[in-house]
SEDOTI-554987 format. One record per residue: x negated, y negated, z negated of N, C-alpha, C, CB in turn; residue number from 1; residue in three letters. Coordinates in steps of 0.2 Angstrom, whole numbers, padded with zeros to 4 digits. Each point is the difference from the previous one (the first is absolute). Glycine has a CB too. Layout:
// residues N
(node (X Y Z) (X Y Z) (X Y Z) (X Y Z) NUM "ALA")
...
END
This chain:
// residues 74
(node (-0241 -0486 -0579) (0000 -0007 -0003) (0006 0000 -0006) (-0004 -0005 0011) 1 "UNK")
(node (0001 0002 -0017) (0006 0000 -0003) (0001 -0007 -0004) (-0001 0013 0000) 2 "UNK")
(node (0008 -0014 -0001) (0003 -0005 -0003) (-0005 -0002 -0006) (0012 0004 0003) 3 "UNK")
(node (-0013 -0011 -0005) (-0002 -0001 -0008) (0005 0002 -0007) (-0006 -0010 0006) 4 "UNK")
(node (0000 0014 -0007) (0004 0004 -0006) (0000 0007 0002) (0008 -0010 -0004) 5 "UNK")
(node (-0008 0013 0010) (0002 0008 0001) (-0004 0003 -0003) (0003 0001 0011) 6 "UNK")
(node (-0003 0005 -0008) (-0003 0007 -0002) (0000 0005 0005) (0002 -0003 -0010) 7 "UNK")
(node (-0009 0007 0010) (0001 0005 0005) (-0001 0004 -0004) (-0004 -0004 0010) 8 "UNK")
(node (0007 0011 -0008) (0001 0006 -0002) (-0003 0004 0004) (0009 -0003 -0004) 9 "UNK")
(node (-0014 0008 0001) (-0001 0005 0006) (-0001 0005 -0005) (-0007 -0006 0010) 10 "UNK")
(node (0009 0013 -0006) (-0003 0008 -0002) (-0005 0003 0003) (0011 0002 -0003) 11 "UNK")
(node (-0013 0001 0000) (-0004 0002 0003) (-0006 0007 -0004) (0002 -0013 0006) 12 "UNK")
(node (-0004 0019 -0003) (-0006 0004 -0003) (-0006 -0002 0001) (0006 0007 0000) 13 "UNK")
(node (-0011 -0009 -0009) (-0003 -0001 0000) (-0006 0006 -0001) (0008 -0009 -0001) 14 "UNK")
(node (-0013 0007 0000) (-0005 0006 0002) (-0003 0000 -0009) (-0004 -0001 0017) 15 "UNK")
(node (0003 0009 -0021) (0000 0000 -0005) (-0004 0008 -0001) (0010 -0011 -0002) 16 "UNK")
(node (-0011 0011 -0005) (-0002 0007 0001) (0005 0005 -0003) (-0011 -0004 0000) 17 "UNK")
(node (0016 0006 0003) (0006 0004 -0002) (0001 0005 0008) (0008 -0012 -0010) 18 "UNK")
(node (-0013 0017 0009) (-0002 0006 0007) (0008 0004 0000) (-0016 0004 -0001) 19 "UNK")
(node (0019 -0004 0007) (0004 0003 -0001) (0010 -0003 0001) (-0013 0005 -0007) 20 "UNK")
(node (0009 -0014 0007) (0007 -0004 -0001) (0003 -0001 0006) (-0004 -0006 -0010) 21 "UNK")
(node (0000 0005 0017) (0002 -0002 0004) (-0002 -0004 0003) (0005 0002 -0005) 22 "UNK")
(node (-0008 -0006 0000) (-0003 -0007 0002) (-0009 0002 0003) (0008 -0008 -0011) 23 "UNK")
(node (-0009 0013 0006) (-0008 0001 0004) (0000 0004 0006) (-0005 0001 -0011) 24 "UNK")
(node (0011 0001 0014) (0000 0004 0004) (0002 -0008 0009) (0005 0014 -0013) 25 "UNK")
(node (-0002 -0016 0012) (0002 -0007 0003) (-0008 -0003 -0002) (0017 -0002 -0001) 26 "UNK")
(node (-0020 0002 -0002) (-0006 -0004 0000) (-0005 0001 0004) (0002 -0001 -0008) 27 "UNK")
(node (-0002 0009 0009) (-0004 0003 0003) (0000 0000 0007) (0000 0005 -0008) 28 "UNK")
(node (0008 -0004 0010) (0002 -0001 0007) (0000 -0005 0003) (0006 0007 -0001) 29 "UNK")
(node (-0005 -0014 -0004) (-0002 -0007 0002) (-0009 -0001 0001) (0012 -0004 -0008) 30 "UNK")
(node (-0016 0008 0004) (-0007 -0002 0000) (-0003 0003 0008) (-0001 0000 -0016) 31 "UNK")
(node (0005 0005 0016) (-0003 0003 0008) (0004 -0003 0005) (-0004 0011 -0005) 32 "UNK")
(node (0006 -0014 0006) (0006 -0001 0006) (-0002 -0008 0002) (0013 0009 -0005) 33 "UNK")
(node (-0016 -0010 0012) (-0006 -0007 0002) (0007 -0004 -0001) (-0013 0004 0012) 34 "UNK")
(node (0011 -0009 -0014) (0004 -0008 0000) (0005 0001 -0007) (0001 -0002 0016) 35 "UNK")
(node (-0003 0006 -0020) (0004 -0001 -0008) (-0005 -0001 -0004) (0010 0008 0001) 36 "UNK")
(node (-0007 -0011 -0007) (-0002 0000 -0007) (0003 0006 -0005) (-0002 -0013 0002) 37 "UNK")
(node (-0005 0012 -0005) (0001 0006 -0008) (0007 -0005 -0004) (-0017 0005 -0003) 38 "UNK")
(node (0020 -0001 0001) (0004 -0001 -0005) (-0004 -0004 -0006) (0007 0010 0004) 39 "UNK")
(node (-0002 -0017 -0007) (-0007 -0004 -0004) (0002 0002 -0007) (-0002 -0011 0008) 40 "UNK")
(node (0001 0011 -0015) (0000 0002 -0006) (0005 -0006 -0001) (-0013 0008 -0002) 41 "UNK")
(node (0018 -0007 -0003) (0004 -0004 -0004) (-0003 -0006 0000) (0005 0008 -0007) 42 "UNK")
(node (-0011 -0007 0000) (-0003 -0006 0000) (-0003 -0005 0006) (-0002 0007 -0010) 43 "UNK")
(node (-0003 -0003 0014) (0000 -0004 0005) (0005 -0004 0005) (-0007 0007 -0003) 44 "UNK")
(node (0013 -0004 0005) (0005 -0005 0001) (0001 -0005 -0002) (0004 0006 0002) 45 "UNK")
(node (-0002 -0003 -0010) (0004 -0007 -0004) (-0009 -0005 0002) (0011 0007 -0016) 46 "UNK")
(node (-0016 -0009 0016) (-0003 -0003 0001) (-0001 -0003 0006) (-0002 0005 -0009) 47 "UNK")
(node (0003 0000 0012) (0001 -0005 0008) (0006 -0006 0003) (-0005 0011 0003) 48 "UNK")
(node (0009 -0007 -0007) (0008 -0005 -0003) (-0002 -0007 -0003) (0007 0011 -0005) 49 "UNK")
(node (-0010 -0008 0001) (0000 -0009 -0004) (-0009 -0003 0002) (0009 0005 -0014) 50 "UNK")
(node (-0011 -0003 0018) (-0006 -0002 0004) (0003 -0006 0007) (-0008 0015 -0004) 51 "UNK")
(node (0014 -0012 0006) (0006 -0002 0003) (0002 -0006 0000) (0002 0009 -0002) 52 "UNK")
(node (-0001 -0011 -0006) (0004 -0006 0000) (0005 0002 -0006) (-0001 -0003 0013) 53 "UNK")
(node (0004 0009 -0014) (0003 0003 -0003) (-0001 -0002 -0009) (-0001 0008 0011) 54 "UNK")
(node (0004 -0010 -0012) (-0001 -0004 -0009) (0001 0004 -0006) (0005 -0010 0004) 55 "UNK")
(node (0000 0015 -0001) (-0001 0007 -0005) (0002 0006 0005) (0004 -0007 -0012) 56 "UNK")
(node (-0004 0014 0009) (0003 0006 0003) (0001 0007 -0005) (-0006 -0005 0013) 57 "UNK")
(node (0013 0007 -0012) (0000 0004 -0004) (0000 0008 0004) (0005 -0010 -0008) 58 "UNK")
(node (-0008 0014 0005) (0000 0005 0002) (0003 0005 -0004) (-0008 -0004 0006) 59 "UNK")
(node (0013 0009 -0003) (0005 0006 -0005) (-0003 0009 0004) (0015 -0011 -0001) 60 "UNK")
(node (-0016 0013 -0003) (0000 0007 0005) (0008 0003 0000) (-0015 0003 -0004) 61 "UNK")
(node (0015 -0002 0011) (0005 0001 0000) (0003 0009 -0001) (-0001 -0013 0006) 62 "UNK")
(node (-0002 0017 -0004) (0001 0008 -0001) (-0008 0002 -0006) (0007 0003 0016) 63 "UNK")
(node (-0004 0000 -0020) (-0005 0004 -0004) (-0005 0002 0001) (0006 0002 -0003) 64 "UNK")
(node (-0005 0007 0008) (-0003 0002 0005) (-0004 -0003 0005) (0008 0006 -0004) 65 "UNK")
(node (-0009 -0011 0004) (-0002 -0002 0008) (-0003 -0007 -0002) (0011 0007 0009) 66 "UNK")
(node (-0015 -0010 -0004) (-0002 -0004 0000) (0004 -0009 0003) (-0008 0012 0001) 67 "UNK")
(node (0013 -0009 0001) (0005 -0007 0003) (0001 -0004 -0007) (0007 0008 0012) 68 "UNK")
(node (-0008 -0013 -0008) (0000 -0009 -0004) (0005 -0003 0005) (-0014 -0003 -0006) 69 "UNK")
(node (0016 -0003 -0001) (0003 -0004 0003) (-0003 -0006 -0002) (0009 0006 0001) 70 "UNK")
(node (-0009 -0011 0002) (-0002 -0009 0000) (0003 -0005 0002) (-0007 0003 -0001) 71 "UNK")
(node (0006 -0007 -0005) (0006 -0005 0002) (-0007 -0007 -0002) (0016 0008 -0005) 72 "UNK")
(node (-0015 -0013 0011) (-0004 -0002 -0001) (0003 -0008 0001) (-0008 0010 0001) 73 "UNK")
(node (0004 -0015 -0004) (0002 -0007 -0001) (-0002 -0004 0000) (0005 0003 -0003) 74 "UNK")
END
């Protein structure tokens, strides 16, 4: 729950096509393992964010190499 006016923050690896980063690899293990989800793609987050309630959201990649985002939503 948050205050009027917060913001949630989350990190997280998204799923992308960079073989080799990390993230395809945790996608995989998530897609086979009963009761998980696939890792969702940047874009599809930020959209479920603001599908939410969320009025805006910004997304930053946060390592080069790799798939990990961050979001800050509002």
């Amino acid at each position: 729950r948050l205050a009027p006016g917060g913001a949630l923050a989350l990190v997280t690896l998204v799923r992308g096509r960079n073989v080799g980063s990390g993230s395809d690899t945790m996608d995989l293990f998530l897609r086979s393992t009963i009761g998980c989800a696939p890792l969702p793609e940047a874009r599809e987050l930020e959209n479920q964010l603001l599908q939410t309630g969320f009025s805006s959201v910004r997304k930053t990649r946060l390592m080069p190499t790799n798939l990990l985002y961050g979001f800050v939503a509002r």
